[in-house]
N, C-alpha and C positions, 0 to 999 in steps of 0.2 A: 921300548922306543918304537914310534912311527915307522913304515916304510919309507914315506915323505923325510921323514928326520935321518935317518941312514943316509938317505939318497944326498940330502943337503951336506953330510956330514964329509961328503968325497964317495962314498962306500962305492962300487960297483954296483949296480942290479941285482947278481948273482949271489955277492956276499949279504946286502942289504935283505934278499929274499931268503936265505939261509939262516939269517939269527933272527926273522921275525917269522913269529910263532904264527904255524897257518889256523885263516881265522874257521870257526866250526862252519860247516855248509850251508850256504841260503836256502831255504824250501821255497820254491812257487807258488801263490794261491792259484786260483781256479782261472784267472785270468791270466795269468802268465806272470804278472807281475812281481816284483822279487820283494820281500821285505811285508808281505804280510802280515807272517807267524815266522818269526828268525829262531831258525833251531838252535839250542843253547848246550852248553856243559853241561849233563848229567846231573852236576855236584853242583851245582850251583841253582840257589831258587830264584824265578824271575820275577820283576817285578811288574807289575800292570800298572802302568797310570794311564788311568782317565781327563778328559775334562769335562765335569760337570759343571751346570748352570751355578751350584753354588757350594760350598762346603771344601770340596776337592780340587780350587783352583792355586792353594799355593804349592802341593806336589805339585800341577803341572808347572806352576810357573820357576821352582828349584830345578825342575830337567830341564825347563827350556833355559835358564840362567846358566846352570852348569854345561849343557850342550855349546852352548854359544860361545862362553868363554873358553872350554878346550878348543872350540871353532878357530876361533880370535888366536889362540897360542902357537895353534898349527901352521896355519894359513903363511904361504911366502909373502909378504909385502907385495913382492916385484909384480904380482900377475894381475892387479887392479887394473890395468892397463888393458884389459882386454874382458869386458865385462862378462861374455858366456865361458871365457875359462875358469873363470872364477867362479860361476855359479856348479860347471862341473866338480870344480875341484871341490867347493863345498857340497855338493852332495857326497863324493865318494867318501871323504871323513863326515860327512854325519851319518850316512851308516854304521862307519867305523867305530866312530864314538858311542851310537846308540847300542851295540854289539858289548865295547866294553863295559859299557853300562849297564847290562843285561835288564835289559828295560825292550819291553813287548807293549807294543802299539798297533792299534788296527791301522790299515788302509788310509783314510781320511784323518785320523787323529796324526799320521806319520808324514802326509802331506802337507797338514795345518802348520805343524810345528816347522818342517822343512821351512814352507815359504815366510811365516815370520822371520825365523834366523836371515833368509836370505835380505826379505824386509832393513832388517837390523844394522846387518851387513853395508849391502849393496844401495840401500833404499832410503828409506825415510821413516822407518817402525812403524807404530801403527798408524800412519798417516798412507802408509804407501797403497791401501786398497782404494786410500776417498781419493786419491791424486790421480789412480787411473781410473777412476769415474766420471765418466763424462759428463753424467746430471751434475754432477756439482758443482755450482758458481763460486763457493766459497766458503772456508773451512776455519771456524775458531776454535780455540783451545783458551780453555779456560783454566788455567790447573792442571794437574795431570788427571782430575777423574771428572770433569765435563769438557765432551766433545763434540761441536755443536755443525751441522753445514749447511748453507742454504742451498735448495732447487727450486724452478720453476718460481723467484724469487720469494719462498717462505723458508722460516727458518726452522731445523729440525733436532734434536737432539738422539745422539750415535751413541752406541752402546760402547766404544771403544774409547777406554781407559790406557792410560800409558802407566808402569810400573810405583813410577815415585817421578816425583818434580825434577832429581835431579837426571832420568829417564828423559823428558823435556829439554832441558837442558841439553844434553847431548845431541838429540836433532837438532835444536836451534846452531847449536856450536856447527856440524855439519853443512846448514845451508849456509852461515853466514862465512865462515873461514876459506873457500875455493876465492869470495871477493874480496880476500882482504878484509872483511870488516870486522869488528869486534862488538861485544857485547858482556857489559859486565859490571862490577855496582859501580864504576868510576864512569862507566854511558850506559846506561841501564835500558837503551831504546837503540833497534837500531830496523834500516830500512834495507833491504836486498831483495833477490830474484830468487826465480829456483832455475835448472835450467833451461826449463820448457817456457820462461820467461814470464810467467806467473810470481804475482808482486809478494812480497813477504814485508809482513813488519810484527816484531819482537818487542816484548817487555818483559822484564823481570825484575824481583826484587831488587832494593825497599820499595819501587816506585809501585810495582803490582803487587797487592796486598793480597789478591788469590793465588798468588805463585807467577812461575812462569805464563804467559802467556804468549799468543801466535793465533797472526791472522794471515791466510793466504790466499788471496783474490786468483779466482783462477781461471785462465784465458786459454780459449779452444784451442787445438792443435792445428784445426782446419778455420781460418780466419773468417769472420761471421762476413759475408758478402750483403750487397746494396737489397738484392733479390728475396733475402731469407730476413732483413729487416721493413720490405713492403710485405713480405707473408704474414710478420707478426704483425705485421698494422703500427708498428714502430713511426714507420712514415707513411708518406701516399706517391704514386707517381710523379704528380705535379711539383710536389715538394724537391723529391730526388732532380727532379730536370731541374729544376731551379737552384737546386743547392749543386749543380752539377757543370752548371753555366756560371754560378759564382766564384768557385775555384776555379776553370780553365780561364777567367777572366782575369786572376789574380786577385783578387777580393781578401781583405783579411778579415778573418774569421776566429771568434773567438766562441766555444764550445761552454754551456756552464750548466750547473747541476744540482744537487746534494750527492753524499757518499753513494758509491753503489747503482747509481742513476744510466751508467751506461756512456758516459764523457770519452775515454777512453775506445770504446767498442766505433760511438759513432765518426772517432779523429780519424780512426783507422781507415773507415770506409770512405768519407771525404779526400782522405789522403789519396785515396785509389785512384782520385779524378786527378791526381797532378800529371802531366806529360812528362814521360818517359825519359827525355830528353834535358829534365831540368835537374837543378845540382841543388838536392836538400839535406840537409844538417838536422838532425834533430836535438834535443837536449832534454834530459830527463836525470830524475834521483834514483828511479833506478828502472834499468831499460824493459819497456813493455810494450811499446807501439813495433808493429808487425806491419812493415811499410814493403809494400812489394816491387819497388821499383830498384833499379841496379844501381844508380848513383845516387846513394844514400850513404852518410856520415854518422855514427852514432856516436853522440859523447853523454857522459854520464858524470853526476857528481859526483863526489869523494869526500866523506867526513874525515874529521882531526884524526890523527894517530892516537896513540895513548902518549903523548907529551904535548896535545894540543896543536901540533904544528900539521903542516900538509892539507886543511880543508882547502876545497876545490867547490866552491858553490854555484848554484843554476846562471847568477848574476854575472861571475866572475866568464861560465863559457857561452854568453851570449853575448858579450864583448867581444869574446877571442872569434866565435862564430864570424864575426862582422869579416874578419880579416881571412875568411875561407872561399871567397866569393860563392858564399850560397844563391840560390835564385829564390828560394826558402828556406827560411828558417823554423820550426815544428817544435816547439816547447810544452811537454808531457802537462807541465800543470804547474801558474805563475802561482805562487804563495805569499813572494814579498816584495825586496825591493827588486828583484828582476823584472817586473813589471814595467818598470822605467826604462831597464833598457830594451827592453820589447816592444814598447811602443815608441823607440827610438829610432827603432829598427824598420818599423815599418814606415814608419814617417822618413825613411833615407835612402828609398829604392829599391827596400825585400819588401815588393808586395806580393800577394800572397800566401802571407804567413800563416798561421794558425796556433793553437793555443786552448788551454782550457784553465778553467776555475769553479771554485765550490759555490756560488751560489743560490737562494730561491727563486730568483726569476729575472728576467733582462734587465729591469732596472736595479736591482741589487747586485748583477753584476757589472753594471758601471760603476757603482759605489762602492764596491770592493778593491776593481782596480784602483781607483784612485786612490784608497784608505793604503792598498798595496803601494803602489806609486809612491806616497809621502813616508814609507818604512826604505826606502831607497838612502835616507839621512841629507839628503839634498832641500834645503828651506824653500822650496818654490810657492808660488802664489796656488791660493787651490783654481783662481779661473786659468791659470797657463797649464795647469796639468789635465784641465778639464778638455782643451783647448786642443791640447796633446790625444787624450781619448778618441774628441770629437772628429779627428781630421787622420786619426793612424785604426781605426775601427770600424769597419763598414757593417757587418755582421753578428747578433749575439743568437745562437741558437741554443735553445735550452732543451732540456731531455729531465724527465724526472720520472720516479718511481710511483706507478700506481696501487692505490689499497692493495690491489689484488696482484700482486709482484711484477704485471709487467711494466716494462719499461716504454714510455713514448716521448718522439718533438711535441713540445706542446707549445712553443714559440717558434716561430723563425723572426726576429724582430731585425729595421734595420735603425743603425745610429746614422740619424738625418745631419746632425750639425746643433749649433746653440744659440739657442733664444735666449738673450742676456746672459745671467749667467747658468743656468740651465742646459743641458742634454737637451736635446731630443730624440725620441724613439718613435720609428712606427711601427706596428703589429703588420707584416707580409700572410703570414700563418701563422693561424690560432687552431689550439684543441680546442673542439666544442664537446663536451660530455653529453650526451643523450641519456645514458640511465645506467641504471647497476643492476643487473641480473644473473641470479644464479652464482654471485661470486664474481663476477667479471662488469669488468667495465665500461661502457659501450658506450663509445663515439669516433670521430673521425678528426684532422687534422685540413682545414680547411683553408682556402685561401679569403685574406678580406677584403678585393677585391680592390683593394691601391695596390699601381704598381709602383715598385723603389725608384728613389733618384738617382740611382747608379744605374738606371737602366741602358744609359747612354755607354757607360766603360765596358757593359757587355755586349751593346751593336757593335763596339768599334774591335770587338775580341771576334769579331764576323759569327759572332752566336745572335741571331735571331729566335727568341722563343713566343708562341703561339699565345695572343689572346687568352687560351683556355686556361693557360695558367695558375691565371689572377682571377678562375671564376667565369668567365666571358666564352661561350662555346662548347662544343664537346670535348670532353674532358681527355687529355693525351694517354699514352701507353709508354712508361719508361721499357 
């Protein structure tokens, strides 16, 4: 029996150190460091496991199975509460273990295994090395044995395998259970965070015919600023003044994209132009905007129970939003019939709202909301919902993914009003592509030299902006 197990059992120290058998002596290697070469019983032969690239990975993977689970048997519950004791204490019994195991491991092969376990543990298994990787914008799993992640937007394929599906499984179980949510063949999908607020979404069988699967979008620790999006050529200055003057003006602004485009990254940084001083709400399915201002409200959906009852949808809390006296209201990404009441919202005195949506380009995301809009279940005329667009929408800025991964605004467009029954749009800033060299994409993000009809709501917000703008002069410095 453990020292740890005495101790728990009431024992004294004294007694608890008396009836367990002292363990044989650590020898130092050359560095100091203890557990090199761990001196053993005489009588006893040791054993060596390696891990090789191939042939000799299931001995390793039986002692790290077997290490982990005496881990897991030892381990007090209570001390999770304090995440470096815990890693303490898991080291002093995986010595212990490895000792009773009489099992000899080099150096790095003793280290490897440590930090898995702790991975296992504490972490996210073998997910836990891509998560503190900063290159990585985002990590699939496919299965337990393809594990794929994209950087510098390409995608790449990891050599890191997870045990068996149901190895999978158990991470998924982990991130989604701290929110409440479930996952399982009765909701075989489900959407949450992790808690560095990086997006998760789950599938598993029958619905995923490769197994488990998991996808985790993953969002800097250090919030991408205005500055490091003109470095990438994302935007341009003029752009940034101008998209900078239409949120201190209240302008509602709606974000749109394809997956992975960057929607998200640039709410964030728009979000940064609101005043300090205003009362914003945001609303999301699951929380990921990283808004830096102090009076911010976060609400978040809530899918069904496992009896169907208790869903809490995007629609239902931008109703309840209305009754928070927001100055803004910030909706992660409209889908359906929340649309409707978004554009309720804006058309009733939260201007300044913002918002985003999935689609190819400004005019498709007029047609999406609307298509969204009439999923609201309300029978309206399609020119009153257009009507509704036209007059609650000043703004579509679209952002998409280029060949070559990066991300750019390739619109700023504004919604002017309607011609019969017709939208109208005008292009403020357009990408102009110049050429593709070396892999990279080459062009700029330029103005078209109209300026918007709302130019008036932004003299009267005492933002004057220069000529240069729109094209006319030398060109400003954000």
């Amino acid at each position: 029996m453990s020292l740890m197990r005495r101790l728990e059992r009431g024992q004294s120290a004294e007694e608890a150190q008396r009836q367990t058998p002292a363990a044989p002596p650590e020898r130092k290697d050359a560095t100091g460091d203890l557990g090199g070469n761990q001196a053993r019983p005489s009588n006893l032969r040791a054993r060596r496991i390696n891990q090789p690239a191939a042939g000799g990975r299931g001995g390793y993977m039986d002692l790290k199975t077997r290490v982990q689970n005496k881990l897991l048997s030892e381990l007090d519950p209570t001390l999770d509460i304090k995440r470096d004791e815990v890693r303490r204490t898991i080291q002093e019994l995986f010595e212990q273990i490895l000792l009773e195991e009489n099992t000899v491991l080099s150096r790095p092969e003793r280290q490897r295994l440590f930090e898995q376990i702790v991975a296992e543990i504490l972490g996210f298994g073998p997910l836990q090395p891509l998560l503190d990787d900063r290159s990585v914008t985002e990590i699939m799993v496919n299965g337990h044995k393809n594990v794929y992640v994209e950087r510098a937007g390409k995608l790449h394929r990891t050599p890191i395998t997870f045990e068996s599906d149901e190895h999978v499984m158990r991470i998924i179980d982990r991130i989604v259970a701290p929110l409440g949510r479930r996952v399982d063949e009765a909701s075989p999908y489900v959407d949450a965070r992790l808690p560095d607020g990086s997006r998760v979404n789950a599938v598993i069988p029958p619905i995923s015919l490769v197994g488990p699967t998991l996808t985790i979008r993953m969002f800097s620790k250090d919030p991408i600023t205005v500055d490091q999006l003109i470095e990438y050529g994302s935007l341009t200055s003029e752009s940034v003044i101008f998209l900078k003057a239409c949120v201190e003006a209240n302008l509602n602004i709606v974000i749109s994209g394809g997956t992975g485009s960057g929607k998200t990254t640039l709410l964030n940084v728009l979000s940064s132009f609101v005043p300090s001083d205003q009362r914003i709400v945001t609303i999301e399915n699951a929380a990921e905007l990283q808004l830096r201002q102090e009076h911010v409200v976060t609400l978040e959906t809530r899918p069904a129970n496992i009896e169907g009852k208790g869903e809490i949808s995007a629609q239902q809390l931008v109703v309840n939003a209305l009754r928070m006296r927001p100055d803004r209201i910030i909706v992660g990404e409209i889908r359906a019939g929340e649309a409707l009441d978004m554009l309720q919202a804006m058309n009733t005195g939260h201007e300044g709202s913002m918002t985003t949506a999935h689609a190819n380009g400004p005019r498709d995301t007029i047609s999406r909301i609307e298509t969204m809009t009439l999923m609201a279940g309300y029978d309206l005329p399609v020119r009153a919902i257009r009507e509704q667009i036209s007059s609650a929408i000043d703004l579509v800025v679209h952002v998409d993914r280029q060949r070559d991964g990066t991300r750019k605004v390739v619109n700023i467009t504004e919604v002017v009003g309607m011609e019969g029954d017709v939208i109208t749009l005008t292009d403020i800033f357009q990408f102009e592509q110049s050429g593709f060299e070396e892999g990279k994409v080459i062009g700029q993000l330029r103005s078209t030299g109209l300026r918007p009809n709302f130019m008036s709501r932004i003299e009267d917000a005492g933002i004057h902006l220069p000529p240069s703008i729109f094209g006319i002069g030398q060109r400003p410095r954000y």
